[in-house]
C-alpha positions in Angstrom: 0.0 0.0 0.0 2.8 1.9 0.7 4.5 1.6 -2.4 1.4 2.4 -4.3 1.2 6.2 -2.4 5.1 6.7 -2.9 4.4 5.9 -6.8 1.4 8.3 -6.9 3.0 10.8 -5.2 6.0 10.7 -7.9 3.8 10.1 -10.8 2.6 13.4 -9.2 5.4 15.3 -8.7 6.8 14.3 -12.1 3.4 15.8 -13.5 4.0 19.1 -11.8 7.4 19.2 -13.4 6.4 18.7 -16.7 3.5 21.4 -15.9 6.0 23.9 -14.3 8.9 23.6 -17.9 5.6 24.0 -19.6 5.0 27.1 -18.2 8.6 27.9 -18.4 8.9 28.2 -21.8 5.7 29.4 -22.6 5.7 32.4 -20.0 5.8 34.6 -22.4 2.7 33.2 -24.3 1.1 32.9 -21.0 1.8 36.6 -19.7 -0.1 38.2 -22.9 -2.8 35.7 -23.2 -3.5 36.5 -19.4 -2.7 40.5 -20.3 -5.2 40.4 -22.6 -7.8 39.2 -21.0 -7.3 41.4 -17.8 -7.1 44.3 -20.0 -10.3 43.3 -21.7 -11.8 43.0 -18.7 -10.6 46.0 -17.2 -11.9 48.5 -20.5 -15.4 46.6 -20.2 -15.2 47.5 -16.4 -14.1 51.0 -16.8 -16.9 51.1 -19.9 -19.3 50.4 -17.5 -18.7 52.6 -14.9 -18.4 55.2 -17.0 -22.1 54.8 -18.6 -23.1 54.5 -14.9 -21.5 57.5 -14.0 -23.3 59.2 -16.9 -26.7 57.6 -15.6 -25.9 58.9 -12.3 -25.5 62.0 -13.2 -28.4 62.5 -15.6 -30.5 61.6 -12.8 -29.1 63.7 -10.6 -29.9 66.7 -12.9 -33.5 65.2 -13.4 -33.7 65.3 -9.5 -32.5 68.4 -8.9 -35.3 69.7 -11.9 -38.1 68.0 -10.0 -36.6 69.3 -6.5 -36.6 72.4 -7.4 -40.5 72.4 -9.3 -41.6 71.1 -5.9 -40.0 74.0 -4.4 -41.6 76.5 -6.6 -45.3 74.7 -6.1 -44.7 74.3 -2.2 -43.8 77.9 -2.0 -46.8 79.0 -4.5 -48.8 76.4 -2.3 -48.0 78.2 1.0 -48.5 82.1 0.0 -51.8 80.7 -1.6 -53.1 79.1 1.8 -51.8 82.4 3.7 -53.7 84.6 1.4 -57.0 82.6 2.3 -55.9 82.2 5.9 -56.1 86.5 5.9 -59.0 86.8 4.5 -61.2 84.8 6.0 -59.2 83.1 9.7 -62.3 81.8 11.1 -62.2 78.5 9.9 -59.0 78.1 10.2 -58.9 78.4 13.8 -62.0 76.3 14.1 -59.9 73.2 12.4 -56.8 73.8 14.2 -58.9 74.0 17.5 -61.2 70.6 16.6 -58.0 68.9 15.5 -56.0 69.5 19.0 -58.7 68.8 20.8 -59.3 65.6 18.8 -55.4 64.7 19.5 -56.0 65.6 23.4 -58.4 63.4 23.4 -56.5 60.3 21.5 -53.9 60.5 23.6 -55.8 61.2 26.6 -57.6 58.1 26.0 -54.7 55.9 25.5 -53.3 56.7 28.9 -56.1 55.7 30.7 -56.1 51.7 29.8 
C-alpha cells in the first residue's frame, strides 16, 4: 500500500514538473494571453462605470429639476393658503382648534387603559 502512495506521489510530482517547464517556456505566451484578458476586462469595467456615472448624473440633474419644481409649487402652495388664511381666519382656527382637541383626546384616551 505503501509503495502504491510513494508511486502516486511521484507520478505526481513528475506531472507538476512537466506542468511547471511548460509554463517555463511558454511564459511569455502565457503573460499576454492572461494581459489580454485582464485588460479586456478592465476596459469593459471602466466602460461600465463610466455609462453609470453618466446615468448617475443625468438623474441627478433630473432630480434636482423635480426638486426644485416642488419648491416652486410648495412655496406657491403656501403664500396661496396664507392669502385665504387672511381673508377669512375663522375656519381656520375652528380646524386647528377641533383637530387639537381631537389629538387631546386620543392620547388622553390611551393613557387611561
Amino acid at each position: 500500500m505503501s509503495t502504491d502512495i510513494n508511486n502516486s506521489n511521484k507520478k505526481f510530482e513528475e506531472a507538476l514538473n512537466l506542468l511547471n517547464e511548460a509554463a517555463r517556456e511558454k511564459k511569455h505566451e502565457i503573460q499576454s494571453i492572461l494581459g489580454n484578458k485582464y485588460s479586456h476586462i478592465r476596459e469593459v469595467i471602466q466602460e461600465s462605470a463610466s455609462d453609470r456615472m453618466a446615468d448617475f448624473n443625468r438623474l441627478k440633474k433630473q432630480a434636482q429639476v423635480v426638486i426644485e419644481q416642488g419648491s416652486e409649487k410648495t412655496k406657491e402652495a403656501v403664500a396661496d393658503l396664507d392669502k385665504k388664511v387672511h381673508q377669512n381666519p375663522w375656519p381656520y382656527i375652528g380646524g386647528a382648534a377641533v383637530g387639537a382637541l381631537l389629538l387631546g383626546y386620543l392620547l388622553g384616551s390611551s393613557k387611561r387603559q
